[in-house]
N, C-alpha and C positions, 0 to 999 in steps of 0.2 A: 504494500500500500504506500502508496506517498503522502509523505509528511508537507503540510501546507504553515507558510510561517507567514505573518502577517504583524504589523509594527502600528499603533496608535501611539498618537503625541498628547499631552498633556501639557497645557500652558495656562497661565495666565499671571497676576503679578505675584510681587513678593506676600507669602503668608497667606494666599488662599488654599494652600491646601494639597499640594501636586507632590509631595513627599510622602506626605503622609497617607495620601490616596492609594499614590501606587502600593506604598507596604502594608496598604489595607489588603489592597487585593493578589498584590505577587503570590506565586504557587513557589518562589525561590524567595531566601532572604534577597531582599533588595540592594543595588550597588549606589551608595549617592555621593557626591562629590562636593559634601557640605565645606564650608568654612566659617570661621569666626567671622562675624558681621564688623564693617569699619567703617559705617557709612549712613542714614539716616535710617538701615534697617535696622538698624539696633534700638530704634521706636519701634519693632514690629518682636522681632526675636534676636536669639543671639546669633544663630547663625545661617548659612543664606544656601544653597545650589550655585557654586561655579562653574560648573558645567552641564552636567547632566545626571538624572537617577534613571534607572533601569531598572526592571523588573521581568516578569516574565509570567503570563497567566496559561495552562492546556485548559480549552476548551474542551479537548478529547484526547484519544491518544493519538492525535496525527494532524491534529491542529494548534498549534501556538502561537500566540498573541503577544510580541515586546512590548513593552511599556516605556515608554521614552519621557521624563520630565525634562520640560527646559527651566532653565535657569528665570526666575521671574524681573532680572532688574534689566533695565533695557540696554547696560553696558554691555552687556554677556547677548548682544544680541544676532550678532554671529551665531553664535550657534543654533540660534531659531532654525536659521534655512539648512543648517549642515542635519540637526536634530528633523528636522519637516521631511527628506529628502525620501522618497518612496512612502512614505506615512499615509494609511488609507484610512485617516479619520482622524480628525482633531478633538481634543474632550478639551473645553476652555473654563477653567475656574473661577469665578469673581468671588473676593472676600465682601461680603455685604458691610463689614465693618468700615473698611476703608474707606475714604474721605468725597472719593465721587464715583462708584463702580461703575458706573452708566458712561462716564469718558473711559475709565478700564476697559469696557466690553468694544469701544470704538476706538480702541486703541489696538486693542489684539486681533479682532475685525481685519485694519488694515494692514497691522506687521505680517498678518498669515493671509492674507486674501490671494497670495497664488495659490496656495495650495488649497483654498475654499472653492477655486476655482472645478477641481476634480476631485476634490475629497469633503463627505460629510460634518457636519460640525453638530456638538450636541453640548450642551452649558449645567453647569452645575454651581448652584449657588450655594457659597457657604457661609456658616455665622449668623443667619438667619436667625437662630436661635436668641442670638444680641442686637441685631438689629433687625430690622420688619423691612425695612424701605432702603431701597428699591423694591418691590411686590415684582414679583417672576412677570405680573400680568407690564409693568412698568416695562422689563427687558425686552417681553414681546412685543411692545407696541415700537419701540424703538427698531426691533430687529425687523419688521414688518416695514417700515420707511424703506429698508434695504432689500426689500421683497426676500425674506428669507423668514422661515420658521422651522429653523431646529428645535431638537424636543430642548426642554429645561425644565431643569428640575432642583429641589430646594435641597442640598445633604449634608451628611456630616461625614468628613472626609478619613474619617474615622473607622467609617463602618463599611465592612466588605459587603453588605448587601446596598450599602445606599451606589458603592462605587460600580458595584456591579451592574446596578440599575443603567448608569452611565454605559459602560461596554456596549453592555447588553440594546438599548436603544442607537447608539451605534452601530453598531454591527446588523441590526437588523432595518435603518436608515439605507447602507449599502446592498443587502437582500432580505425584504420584506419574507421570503421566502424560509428563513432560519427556523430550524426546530428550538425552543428553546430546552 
């Protein structure tokens, strides 16, 4: 039988949630390439994604799904496109907490809009639990302007079934057709 391997990215800014997503749901301990914060993320956490986190999810035995974090500050943004490169699906995090998530959402919008071009996009909002607003229904009407309505959905990046809900409506954005 052959083994199908397939690579989803995970982006959005500093502290919403893409480290901890991925080693919510990795089926391997996860690779990340933390570092001590030097910089105004150290109002967020102590330390940040220099490069990248990896993971690795089997859907089966002969299907595997990488898990790519980028790095959320926009210095590191190189590696967006190096990290995007074959990626058939973007998962894009906004922390709700943070100061304008609604310019966040239109900011990763345009750093990733080639690769929206041929790959699915599905949004996961986090912190919701601290703050209310933005309302998902606020993200949709915005993403609606852009004639686009990916799923979104409110989680905690915490939890392997909320991130799985992200995969998972991903993956079946690209074939509706999916057993789950």
């Amino acid at each position: 039988m052959r083994a199908y391997d397939n690579k989803i990215i995970f982006a959005g800014p500093v502290g919403a949630g893409k480290t901890t997503a991925i080693g919510a749901i990795s089926d391997i301990a996860p690779v990340t390439t933390d570092a001590r914060a030097s910089d105004m993320t150290l109002n967020r956490k102590d330390t940040t994604t220099v490069a990248l986190d990896y993971g690795v999810l089997m859907l089966d035995e002969n299907t595997k799904v990488h898990l790519y974090g980028t790095p959320g500050q926009e210095r590191f943004d190189f590696m967006w496109d190096i990290l995007s490169q074959g990626g058939i699906g973007l998962i894009l995090l906004l922390d709700n907490t943070r100061n304008n998530p609604v310019k966040d959402l239109q900011f990763f919008l345009n750093a990733f809009r080639d690769m929206l071009k041929a790959a699915p996009l599905v949004i996961g909002v986090t912190k919701t639990d601290l703050r209310a607003s933005p309302s998902i229904e606020t993200y949709a009407a915005l993403l609606e302007k852009f004639d686009m309505r990916p799923p979104i959905f409110e989680i905690d990046a915490r939890s392997r079934e909320d991130v799985k809900k992200l995969v998972l409506a991903l993956l079946f954005s690209i074939d509706p057709g999916l057993e789950s």
